[in-house]
C-alpha positions as CSV (number, residue, x, y, z in Angstrom):
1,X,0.0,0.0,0.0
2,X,1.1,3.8,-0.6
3,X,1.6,5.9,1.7
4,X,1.5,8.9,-0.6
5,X,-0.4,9.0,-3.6
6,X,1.1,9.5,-7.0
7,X,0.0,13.2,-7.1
8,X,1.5,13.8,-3.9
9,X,4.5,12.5,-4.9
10,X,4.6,14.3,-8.4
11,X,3.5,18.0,-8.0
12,X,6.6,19.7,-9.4
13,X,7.7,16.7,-11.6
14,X,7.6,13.2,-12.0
15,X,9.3,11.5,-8.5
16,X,11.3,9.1,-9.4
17,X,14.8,7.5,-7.5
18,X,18.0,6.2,-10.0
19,X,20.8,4.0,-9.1
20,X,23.6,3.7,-11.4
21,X,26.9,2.4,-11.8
22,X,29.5,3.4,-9.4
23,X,27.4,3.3,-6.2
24,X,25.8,6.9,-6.7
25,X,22.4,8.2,-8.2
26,X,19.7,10.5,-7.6
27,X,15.9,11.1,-6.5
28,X,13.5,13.6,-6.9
29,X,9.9,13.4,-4.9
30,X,7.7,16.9,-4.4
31,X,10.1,19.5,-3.7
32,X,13.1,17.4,-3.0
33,X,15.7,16.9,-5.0
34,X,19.3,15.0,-4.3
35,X,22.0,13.1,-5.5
36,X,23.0,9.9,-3.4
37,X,25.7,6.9,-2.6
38,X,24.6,3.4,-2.8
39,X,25.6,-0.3,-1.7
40,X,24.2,-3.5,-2.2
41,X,22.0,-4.8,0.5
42,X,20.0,-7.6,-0.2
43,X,16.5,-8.1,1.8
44,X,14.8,-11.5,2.5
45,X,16.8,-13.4,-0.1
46,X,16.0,-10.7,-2.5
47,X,17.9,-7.9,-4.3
48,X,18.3,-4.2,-2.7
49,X,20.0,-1.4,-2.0
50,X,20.5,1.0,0.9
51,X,21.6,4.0,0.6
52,X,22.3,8.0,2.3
53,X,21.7,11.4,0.0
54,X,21.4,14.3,0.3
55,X,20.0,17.6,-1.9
56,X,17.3,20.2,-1.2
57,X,14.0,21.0,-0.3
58,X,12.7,24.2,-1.8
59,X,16.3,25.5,-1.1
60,X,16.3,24.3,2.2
61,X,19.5,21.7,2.9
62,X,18.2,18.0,4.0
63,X,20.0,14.7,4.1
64,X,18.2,11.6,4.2
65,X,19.3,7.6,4.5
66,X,16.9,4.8,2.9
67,X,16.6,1.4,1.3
68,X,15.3,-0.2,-1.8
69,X,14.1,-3.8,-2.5
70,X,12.5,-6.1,-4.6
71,X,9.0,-7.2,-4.0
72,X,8.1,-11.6,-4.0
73,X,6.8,-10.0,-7.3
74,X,9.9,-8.3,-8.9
75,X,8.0,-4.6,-7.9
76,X,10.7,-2.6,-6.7
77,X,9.7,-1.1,-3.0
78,X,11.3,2.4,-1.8
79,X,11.7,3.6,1.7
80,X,13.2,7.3,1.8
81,X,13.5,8.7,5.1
82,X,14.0,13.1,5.4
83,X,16.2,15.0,8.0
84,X,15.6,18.7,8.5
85,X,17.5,20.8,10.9
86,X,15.6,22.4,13.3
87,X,15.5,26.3,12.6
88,X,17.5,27.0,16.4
89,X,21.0,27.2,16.3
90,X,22.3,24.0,18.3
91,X,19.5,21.5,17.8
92,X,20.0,18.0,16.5
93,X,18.6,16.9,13.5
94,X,15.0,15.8,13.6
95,X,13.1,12.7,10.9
96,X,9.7,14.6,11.0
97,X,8.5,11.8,9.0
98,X,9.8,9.2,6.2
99,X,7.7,8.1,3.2
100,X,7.4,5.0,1.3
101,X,5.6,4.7,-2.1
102,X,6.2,1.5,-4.3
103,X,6.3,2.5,-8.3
């Protein structure tokens, strides 16, 4: 099941998440947009990935961590978790929430 619908996900362009050769990529998903690093983490006897990024949100830095797997179907799953700094000087990074949406 989604968490987010595809229009949530989409409203500036397509969101979409790429992992290439050499253990980097990129994602995109609302406002957010990043390039990451990648290594091969299988899940359940199936293929995957996890990975760390970071980018921007509306101009706003943010760093994030997540994983990526195969579904018993070959559907690939995505779970992208978001860190924002808290706007007070001194405060520890904060995951207000993480989103998952399979394509």
């Amino acid at each position: 099941m989604d968490l987010w619908d595809r229009e949530d996900v989409d409203p500036v362009a397509p969101g979409f998440i790429e992992f290439e050769p050499g253990h980097v990529g990129s994602l995109g998903f609302i406002a957010v947009q990043g390039g990451l690093d990648w290594r091969d983490a299988p899940r359940d006897g199936r293929p995957g990935v996890e990975f760390s990024w970071e980018g921007s949100d509306e101009c706003d830095p943010v760093t994030g961590r997540g994983w990526a797997a195969a579904e018993e179907d070959g559907t690939p799953f995505v779970c992208v978790g978001v860190h924002y700094k808290l706007p007070r000087p001194g405060t520890a990074s904060v995951t207000p929430g993480a989103g998952m949406w399979a394509n």
